[in-house]
N, CA, C and O atoms as a GROMACS GRO file, in nm:
protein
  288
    1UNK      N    1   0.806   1.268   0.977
    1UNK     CA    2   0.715   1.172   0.918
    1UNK      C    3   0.740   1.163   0.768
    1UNK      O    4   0.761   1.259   0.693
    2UNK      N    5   0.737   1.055   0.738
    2UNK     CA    6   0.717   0.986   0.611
    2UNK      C    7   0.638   0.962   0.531
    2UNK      O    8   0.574   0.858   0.551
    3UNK      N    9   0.604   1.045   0.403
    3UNK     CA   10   0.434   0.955   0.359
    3UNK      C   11   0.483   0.900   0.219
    3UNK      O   12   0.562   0.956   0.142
    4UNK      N   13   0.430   0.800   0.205
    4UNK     CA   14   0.409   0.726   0.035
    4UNK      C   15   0.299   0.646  -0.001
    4UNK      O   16   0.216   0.602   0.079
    5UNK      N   17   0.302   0.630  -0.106
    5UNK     CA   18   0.146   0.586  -0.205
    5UNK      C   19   0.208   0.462  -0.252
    5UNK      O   20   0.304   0.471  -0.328
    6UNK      N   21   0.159   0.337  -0.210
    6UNK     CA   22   0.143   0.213  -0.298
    6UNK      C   23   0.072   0.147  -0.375
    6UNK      O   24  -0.031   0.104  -0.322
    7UNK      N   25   0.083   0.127  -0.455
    7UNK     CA   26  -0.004   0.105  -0.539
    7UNK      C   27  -0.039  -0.070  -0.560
    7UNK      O   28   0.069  -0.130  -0.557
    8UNK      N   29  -0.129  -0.146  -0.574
    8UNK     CA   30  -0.080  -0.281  -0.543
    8UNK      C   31  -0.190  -0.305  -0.657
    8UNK      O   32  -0.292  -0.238  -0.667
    9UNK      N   33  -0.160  -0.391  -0.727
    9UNK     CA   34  -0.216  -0.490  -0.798
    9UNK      C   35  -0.244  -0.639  -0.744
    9UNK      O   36  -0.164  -0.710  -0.683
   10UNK      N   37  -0.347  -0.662  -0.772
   10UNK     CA   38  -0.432  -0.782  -0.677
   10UNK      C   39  -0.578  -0.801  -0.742
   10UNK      O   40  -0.639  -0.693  -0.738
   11UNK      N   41  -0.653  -0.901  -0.800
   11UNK     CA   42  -0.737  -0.929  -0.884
   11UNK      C   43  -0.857  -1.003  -0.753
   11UNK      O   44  -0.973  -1.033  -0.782
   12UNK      N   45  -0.796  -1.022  -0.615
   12UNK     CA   46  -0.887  -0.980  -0.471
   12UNK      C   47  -0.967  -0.892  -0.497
   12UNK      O   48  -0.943  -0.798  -0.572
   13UNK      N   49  -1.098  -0.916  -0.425
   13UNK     CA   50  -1.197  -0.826  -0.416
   13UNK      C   51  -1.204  -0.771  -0.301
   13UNK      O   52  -1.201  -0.859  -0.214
   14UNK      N   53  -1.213  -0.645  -0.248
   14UNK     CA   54  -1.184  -0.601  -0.115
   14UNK      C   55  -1.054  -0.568  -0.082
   14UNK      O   56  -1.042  -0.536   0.037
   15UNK      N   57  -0.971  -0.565  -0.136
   15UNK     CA   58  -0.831  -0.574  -0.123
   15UNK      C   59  -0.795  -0.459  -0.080
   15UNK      O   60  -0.695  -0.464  -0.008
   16UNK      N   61  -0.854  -0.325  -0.102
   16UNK     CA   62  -0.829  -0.204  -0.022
   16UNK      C   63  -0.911  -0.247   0.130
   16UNK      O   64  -0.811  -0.233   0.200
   17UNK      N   65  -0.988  -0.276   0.200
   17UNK     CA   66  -0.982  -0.305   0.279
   17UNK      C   67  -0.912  -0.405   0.372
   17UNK      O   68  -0.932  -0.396   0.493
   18UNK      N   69  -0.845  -0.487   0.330
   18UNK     CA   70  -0.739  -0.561   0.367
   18UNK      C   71  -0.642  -0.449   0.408
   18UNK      O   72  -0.633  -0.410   0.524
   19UNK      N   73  -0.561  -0.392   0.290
   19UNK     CA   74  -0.496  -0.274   0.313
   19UNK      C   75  -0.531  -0.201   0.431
   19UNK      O   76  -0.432  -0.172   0.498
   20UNK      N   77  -0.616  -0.170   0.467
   20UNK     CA   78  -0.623  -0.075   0.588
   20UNK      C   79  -0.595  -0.103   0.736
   20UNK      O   80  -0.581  -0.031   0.835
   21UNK      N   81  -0.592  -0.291   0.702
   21UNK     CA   82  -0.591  -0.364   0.899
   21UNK      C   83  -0.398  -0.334   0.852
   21UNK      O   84  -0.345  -0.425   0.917
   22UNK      N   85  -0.343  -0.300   0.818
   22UNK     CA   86  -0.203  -0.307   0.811
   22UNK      C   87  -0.201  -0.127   0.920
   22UNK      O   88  -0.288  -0.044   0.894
   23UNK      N   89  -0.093  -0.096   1.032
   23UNK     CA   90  -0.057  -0.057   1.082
   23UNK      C   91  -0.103   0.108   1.010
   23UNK      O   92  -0.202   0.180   1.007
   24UNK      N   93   0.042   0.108   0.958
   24UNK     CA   94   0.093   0.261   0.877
   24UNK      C   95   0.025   0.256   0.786
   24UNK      O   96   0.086   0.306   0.692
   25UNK      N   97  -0.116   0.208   0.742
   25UNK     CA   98  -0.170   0.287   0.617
   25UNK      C   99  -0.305   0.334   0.664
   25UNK      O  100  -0.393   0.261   0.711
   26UNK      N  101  -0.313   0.476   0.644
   26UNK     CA  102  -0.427   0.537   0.691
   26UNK      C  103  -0.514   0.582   0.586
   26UNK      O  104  -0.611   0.657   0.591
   27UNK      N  105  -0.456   0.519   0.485
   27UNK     CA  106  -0.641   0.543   0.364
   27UNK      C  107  -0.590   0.396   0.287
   27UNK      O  108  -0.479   0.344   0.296
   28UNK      N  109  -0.669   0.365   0.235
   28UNK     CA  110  -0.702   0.293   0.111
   28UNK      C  111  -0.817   0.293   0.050
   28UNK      O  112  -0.927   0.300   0.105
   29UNK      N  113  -0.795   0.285  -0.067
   29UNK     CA  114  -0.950   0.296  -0.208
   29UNK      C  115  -0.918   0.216  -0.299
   29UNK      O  116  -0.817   0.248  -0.363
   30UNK      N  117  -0.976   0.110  -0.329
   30UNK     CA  118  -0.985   0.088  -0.490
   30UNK      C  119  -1.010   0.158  -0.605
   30UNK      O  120  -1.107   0.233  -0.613
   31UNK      N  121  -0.914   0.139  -0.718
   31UNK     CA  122  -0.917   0.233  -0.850
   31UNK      C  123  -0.930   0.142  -0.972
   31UNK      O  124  -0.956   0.022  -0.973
   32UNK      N  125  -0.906   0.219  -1.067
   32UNK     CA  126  -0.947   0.159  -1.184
   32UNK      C  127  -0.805   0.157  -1.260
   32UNK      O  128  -0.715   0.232  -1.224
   33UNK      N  129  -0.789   0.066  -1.368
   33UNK     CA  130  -0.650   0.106  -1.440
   33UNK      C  131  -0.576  -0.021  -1.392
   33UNK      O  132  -0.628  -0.125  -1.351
   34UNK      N  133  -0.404   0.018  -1.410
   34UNK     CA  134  -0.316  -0.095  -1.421
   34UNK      C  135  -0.316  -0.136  -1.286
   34UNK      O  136  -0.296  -0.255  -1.262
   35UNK      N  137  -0.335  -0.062  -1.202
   35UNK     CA  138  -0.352  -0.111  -1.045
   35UNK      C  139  -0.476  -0.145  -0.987
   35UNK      O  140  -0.574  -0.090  -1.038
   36UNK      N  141  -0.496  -0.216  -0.901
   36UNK     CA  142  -0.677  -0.217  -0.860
   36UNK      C  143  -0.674  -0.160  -0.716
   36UNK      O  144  -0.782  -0.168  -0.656
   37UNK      N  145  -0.567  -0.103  -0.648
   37UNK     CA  146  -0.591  -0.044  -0.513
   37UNK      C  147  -0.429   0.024  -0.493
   37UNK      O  148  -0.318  -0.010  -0.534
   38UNK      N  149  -0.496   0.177  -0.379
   38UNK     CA  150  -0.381   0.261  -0.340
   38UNK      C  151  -0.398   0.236  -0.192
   38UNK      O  152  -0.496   0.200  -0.126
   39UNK      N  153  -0.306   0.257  -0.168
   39UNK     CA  154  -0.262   0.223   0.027
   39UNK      C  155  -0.170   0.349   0.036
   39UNK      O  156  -0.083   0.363  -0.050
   40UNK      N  157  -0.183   0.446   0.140
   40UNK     CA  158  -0.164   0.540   0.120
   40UNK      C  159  -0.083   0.498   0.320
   40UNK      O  160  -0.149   0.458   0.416
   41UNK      N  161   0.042   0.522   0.318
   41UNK     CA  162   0.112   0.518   0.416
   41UNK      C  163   0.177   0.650   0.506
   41UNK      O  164   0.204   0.754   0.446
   42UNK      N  165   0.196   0.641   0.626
   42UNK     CA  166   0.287   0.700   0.698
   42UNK      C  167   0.362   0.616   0.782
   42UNK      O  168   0.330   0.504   0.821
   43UNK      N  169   0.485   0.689   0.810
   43UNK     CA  170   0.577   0.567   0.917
   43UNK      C  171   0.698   0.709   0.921
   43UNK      O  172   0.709   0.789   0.828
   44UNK      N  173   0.768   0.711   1.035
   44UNK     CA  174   0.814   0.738   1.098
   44UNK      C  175   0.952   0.822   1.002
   44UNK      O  176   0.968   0.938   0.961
   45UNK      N  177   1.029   0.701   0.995
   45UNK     CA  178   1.130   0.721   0.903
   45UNK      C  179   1.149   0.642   0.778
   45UNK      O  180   1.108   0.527   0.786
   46UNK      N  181   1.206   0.680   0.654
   46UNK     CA  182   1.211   0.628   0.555
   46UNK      C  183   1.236   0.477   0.555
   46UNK      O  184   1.144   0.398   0.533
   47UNK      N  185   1.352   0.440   0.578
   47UNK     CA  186   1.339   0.278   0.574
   47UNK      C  187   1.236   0.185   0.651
   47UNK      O  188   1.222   0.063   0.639
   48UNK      N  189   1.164   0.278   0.738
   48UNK     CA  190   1.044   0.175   0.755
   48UNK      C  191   0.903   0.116   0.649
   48UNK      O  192   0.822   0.024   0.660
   49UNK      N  193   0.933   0.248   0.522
   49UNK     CA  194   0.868   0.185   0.401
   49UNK      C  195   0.915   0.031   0.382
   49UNK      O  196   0.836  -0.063   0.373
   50UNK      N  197   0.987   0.025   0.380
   50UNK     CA  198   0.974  -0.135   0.343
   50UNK      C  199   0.928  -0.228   0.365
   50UNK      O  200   0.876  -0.319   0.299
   51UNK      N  201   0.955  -0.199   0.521
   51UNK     CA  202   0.859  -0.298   0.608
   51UNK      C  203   0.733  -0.313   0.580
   51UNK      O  204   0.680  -0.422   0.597
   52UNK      N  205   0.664  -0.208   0.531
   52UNK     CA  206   0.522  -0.221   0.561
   52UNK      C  207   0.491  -0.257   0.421
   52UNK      O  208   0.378  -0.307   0.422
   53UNK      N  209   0.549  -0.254   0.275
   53UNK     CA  210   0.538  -0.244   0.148
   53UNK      C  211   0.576  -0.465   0.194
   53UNK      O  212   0.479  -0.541   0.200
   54UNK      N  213   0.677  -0.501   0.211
   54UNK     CA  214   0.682  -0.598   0.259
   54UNK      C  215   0.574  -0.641   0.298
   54UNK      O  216   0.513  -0.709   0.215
   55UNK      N  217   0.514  -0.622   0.424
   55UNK     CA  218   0.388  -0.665   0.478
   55UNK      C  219   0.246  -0.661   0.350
   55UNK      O  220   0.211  -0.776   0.326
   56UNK      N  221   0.194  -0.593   0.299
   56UNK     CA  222   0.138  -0.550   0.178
   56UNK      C  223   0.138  -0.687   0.098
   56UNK      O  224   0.047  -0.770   0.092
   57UNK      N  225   0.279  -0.693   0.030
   57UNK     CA  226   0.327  -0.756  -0.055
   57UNK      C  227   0.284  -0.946   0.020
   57UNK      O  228   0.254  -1.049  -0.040
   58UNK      N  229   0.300  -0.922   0.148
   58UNK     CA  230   0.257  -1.061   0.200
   58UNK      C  231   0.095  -1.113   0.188
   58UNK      O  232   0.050  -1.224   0.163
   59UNK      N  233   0.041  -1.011   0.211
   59UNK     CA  234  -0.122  -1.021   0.116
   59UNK      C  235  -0.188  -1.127   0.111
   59UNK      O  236  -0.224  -1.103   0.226
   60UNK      N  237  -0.250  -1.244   0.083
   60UNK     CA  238  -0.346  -1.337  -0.005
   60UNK      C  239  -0.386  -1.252  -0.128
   60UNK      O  240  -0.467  -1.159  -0.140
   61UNK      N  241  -0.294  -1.320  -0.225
   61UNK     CA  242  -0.402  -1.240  -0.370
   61UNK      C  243  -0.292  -1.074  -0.405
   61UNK      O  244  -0.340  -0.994  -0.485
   62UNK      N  245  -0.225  -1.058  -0.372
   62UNK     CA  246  -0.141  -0.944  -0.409
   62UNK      C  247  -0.014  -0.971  -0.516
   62UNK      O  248   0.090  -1.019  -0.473
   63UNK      N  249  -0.026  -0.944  -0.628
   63UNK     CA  250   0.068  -0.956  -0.751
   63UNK      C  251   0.158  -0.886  -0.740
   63UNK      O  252   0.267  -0.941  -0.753
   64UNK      N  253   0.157  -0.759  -0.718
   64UNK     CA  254   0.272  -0.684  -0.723
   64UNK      C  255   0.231  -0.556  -0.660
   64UNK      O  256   0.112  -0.534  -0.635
   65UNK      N  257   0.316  -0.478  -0.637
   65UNK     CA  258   0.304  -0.314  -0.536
   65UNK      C  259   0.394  -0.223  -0.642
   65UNK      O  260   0.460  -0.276  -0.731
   66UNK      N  261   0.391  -0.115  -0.627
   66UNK     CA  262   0.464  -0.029  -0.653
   66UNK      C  263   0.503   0.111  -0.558
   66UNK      O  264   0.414   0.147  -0.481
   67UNK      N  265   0.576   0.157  -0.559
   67UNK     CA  266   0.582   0.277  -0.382
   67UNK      C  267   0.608   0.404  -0.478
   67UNK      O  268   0.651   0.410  -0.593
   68UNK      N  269   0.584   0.462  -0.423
   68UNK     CA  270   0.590   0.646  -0.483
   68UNK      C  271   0.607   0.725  -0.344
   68UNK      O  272   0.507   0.751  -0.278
   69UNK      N  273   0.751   0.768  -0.296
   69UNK     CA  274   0.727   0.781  -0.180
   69UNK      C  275   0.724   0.966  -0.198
   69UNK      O  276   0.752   1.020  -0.305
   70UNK      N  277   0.696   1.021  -0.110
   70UNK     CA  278   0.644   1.217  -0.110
   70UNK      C  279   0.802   1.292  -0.085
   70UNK      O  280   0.883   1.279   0.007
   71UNK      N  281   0.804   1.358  -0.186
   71UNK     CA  282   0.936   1.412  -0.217
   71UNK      C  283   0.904   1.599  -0.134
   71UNK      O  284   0.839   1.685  -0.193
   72UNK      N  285   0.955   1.616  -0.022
   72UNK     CA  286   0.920   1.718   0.042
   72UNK      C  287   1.086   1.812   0.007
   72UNK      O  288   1.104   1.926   0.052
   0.00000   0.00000   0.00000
């Protein structure tokens, strides 16, 4: 297993809950700061980050993401 933290910028309200109907992300919260929400992922194997950072990125209202994936 795979885990990474996205970070998404989106000026959406609710937008961490959006985040959560997506498959591989099993938390999301809104924060404060340069980002307004974390999506906190698992998936299988590494290149399936994309896919789902992709999906994310397809959004209503999502500016930009950033991935931080868990360095084990």
């Amino acid at each position: 297993m795979v885990k990474a933290v996205v970070l998404v910028k989106s000026p959406k309200k609710l937008i961490a809950a959006r985040l959560r109907k997506i498959k591989s992300v099993y938390e999301s919260f809104p924060v404060s700061g340069q980002f307004d929400a974390v999506a906190k992922i698992q998936v299988g194997e590494l290149s399936e980050i994309k896919e789902v950072t992709t999906e994310i990125q397809k959004i209503n209202g999502v500016e930009r993401t950033e991935t931080m994936v868990e360095v084990q």
